[in-house]
C-alpha positions as CSV (number, residue, x, y, z in Angstrom):
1,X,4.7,-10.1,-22.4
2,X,3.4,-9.2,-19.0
3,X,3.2,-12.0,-16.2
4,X,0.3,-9.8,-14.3
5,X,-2.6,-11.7,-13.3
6,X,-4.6,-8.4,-14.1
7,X,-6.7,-8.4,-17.3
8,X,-8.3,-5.6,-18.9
9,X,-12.5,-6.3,-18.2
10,X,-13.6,-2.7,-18.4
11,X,-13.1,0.9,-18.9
12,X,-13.1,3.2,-16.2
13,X,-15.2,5.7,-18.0
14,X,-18.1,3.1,-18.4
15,X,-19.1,2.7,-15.4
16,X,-21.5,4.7,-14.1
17,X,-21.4,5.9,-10.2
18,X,-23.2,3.3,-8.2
19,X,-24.3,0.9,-10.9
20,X,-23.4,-2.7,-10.7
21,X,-21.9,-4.0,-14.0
22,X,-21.6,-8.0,-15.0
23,X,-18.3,-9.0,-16.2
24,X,-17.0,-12.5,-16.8
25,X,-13.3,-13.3,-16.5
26,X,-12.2,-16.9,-17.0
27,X,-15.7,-18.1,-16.3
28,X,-16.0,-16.3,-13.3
29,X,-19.2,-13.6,-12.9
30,X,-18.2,-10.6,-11.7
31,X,-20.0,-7.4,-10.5
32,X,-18.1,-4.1,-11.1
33,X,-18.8,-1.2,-8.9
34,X,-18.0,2.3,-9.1
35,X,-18.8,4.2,-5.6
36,X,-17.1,6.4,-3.3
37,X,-14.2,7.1,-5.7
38,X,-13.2,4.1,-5.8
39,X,-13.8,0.2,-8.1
40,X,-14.6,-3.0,-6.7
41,X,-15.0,-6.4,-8.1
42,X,-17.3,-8.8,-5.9
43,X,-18.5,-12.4,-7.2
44,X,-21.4,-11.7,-9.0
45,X,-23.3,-14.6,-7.5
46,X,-25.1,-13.9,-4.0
47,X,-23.9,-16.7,-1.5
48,X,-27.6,-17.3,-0.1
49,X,-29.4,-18.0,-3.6
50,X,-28.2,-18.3,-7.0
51,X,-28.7,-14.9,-8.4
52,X,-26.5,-12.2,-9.9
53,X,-25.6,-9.5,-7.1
54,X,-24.9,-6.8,-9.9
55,X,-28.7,-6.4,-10.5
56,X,-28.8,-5.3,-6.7
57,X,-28.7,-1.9,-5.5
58,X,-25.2,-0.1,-4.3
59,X,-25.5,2.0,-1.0
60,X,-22.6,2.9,1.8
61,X,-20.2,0.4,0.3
62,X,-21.9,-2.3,0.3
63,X,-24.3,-4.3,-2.3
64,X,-28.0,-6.0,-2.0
65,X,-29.0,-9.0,-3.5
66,X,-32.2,-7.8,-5.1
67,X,-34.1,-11.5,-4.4
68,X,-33.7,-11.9,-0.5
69,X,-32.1,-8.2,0.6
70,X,-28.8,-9.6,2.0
71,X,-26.0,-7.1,1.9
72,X,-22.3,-7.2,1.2
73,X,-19.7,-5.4,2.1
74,X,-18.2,-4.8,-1.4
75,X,-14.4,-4.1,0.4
76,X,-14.7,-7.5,2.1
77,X,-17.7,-9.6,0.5
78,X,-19.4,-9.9,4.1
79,X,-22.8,-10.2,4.2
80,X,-23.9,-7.7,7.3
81,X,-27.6,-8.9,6.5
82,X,-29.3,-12.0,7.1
83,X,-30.5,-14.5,5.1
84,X,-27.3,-14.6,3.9
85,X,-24.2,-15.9,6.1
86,X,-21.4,-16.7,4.2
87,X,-18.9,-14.1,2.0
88,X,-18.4,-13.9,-1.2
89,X,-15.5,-13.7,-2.6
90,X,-13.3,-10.4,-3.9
91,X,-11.0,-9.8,-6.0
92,X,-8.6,-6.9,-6.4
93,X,-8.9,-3.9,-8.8
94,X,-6.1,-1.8,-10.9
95,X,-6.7,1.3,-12.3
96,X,-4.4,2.1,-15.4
97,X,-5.5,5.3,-16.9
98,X,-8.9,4.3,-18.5
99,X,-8.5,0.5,-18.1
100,X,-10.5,-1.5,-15.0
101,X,-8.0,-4.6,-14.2
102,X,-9.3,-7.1,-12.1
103,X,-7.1,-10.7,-11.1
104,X,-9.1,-13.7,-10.3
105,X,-6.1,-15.6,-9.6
106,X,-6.0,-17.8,-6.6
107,X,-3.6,-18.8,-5.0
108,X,-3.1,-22.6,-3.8
């Protein structure tokens, strides 16, 4: 039995380059995003208004929230675009052969 706070939410060769997909682990949204080689998981929720991010386009990194056109950086969760000011959150990303791990855990 593994201690890892890493669960399986995806696989690798479901995600399309680019394209945002909605995940939920442990109640929390998140958006999956294949670019630039690599996978990130970003809190699906934009931090300006309460609408999923992963229905937003991917471009240079970084994801719009299709409502108001904030971006975030999807390395950081940053917005770089107003209306939006504060980050949301990230959460890191293992890549086991074909399995996406993310780990929500937070730590106190």
């Amino acid at each position: 039995m593994s201690d890892s706070p890493f669960v399986r939410v995806a696989a690798l060769s479901d995600l399309e380059e680019d394209s945002p997909q909605r995940v939920e682990l442990d109640g929390t949204p998140i958006s999956l995003v294949r670019t630039e080689g690599e996978v990130f998981a970003i809190h699906d929720i934009c931090s300006h208004a309460n609408v999923s991010l992963s229905e937003g386009e991917v471009e240079d990194c970084h994801i719009e929230c299709w409502l108001h056109g904030s971006s975030f950086d999807l390395r950081t969760g940053k917005p770089d675009s107003l209306p939006a000011t504060r980050p949301v959150p990230v959460y890191p990303v293992k890549i086991e052969g074909d399995d996406v791990l993310v780990s929500v855990t937070q730590e106190s």
